[in-house]
C-alpha positions as CSV (number, residue, x, y, z in Angstrom):
1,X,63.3,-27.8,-74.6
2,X,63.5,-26.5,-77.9
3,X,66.1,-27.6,-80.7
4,X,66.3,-24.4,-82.7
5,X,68.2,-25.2,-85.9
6,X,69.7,-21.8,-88.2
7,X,70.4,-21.6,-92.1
8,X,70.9,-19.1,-94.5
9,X,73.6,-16.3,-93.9
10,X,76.1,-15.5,-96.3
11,X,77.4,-12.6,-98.1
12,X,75.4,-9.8,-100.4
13,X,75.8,-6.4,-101.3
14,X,74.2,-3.8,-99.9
15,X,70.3,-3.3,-101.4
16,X,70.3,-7.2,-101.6
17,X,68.0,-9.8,-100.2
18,X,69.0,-13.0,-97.6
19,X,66.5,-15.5,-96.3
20,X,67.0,-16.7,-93.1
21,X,65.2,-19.7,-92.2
22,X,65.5,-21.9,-88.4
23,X,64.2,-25.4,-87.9
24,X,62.1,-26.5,-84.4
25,X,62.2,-29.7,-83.1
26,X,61.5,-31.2,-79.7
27,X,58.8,-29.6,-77.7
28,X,57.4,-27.3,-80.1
29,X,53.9,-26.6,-78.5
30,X,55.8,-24.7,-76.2
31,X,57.4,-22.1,-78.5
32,X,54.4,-19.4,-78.0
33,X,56.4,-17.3,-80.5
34,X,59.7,-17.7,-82.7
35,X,62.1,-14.5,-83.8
36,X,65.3,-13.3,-84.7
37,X,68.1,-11.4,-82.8
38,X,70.8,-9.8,-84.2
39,X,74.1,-9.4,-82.4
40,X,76.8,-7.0,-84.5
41,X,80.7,-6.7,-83.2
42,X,81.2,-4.9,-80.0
43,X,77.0,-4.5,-79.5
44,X,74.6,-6.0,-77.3
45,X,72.4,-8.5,-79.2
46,X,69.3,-6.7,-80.4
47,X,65.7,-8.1,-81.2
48,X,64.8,-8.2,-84.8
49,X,61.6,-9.3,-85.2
50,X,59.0,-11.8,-83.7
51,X,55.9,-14.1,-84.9
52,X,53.0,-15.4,-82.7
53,X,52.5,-19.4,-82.9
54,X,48.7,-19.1,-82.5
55,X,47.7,-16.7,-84.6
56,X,50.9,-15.3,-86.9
57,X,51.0,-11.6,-85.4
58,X,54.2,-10.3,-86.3
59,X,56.5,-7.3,-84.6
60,X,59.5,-5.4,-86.0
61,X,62.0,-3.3,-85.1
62,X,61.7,0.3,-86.5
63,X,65.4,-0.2,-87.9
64,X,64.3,-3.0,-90.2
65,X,60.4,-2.6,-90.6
66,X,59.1,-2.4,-94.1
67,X,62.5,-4.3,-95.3
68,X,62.1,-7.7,-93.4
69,X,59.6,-9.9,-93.4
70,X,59.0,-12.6,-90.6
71,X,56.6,-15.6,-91.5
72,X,56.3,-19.2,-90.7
73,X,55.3,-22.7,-91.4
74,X,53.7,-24.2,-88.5
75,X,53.1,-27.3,-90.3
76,X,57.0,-28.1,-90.5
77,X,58.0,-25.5,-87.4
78,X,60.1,-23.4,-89.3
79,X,60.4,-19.6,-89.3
80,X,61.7,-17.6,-91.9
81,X,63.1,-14.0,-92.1
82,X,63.0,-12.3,-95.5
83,X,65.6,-9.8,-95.7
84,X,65.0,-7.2,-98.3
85,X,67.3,-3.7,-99.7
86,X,70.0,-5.3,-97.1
87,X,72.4,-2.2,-95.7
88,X,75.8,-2.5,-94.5
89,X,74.2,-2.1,-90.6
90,X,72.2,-4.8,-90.5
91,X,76.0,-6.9,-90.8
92,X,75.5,-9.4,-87.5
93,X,75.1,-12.6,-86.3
94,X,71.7,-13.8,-86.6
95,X,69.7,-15.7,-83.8
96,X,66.6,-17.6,-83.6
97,X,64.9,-17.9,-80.5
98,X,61.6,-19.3,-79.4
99,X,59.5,-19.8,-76.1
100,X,57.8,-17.8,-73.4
101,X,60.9,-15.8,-72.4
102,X,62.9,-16.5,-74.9
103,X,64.1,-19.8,-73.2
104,X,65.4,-21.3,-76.7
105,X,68.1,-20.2,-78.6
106,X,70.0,-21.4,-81.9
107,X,73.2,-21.0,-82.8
108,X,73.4,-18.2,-85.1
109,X,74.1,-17.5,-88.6
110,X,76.2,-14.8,-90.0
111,X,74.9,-12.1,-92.3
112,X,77.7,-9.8,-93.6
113,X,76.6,-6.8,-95.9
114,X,78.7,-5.1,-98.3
115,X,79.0,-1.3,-99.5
């Protein structure tokens, strides 16, 4: 199992910027990748965006490609979600997974973007 650990929500105006960051611990040579999912009122929780372990490939949805940035430290197994030119849609909880399968999940952290 993986202990995945969320920070980093809050509130900002639409064309602002949030970084998300989650926290491994346990048996982290497992993870195979780490992302983020977003789940907004009334919606089915939606992938974000994704990073390799091995070798730092990332993968983005179209809705927020070119304004989020995924990266991580595998020294202290911690990913990190750069959120740039925030819109009012992208208002959700956010969830860090990790494993083959998504097996882990965190707790979430809300992002709430204003007009």
């Amino acid at each position: 199992q993986v202990q995945l650990i969320e920070s980093g929500g809050g509130l900002v105006q639409a064309g602002g910027s949030l970084r998300l960051s989650c926290a491994a611990s346990g048996r982290t040579f497992s993870m195979y990748h780490m992302g983020w999912f977003r789940q907004a009122p009334g919606k089915e929780r939606e992938f974000v965006a994704r990073i390799a372990w091995l070798d730092g490939k990332t993968y983005y949805a179209d809705s927020v490609k070119g304004r989020f940035t995924i990266s991580r430290d595998s020294a202290k197994n911690t990913v990190a979600l750069q959120m740039n030119n925030m819109k009012p849609e992208d208002t959700a909880n956010y969830y860090c997974a990790a494993g083959a399968g998504w097996s882990n999940w965190g707790q979430g952290t809300q992002v709430t973007v204003s007009s």
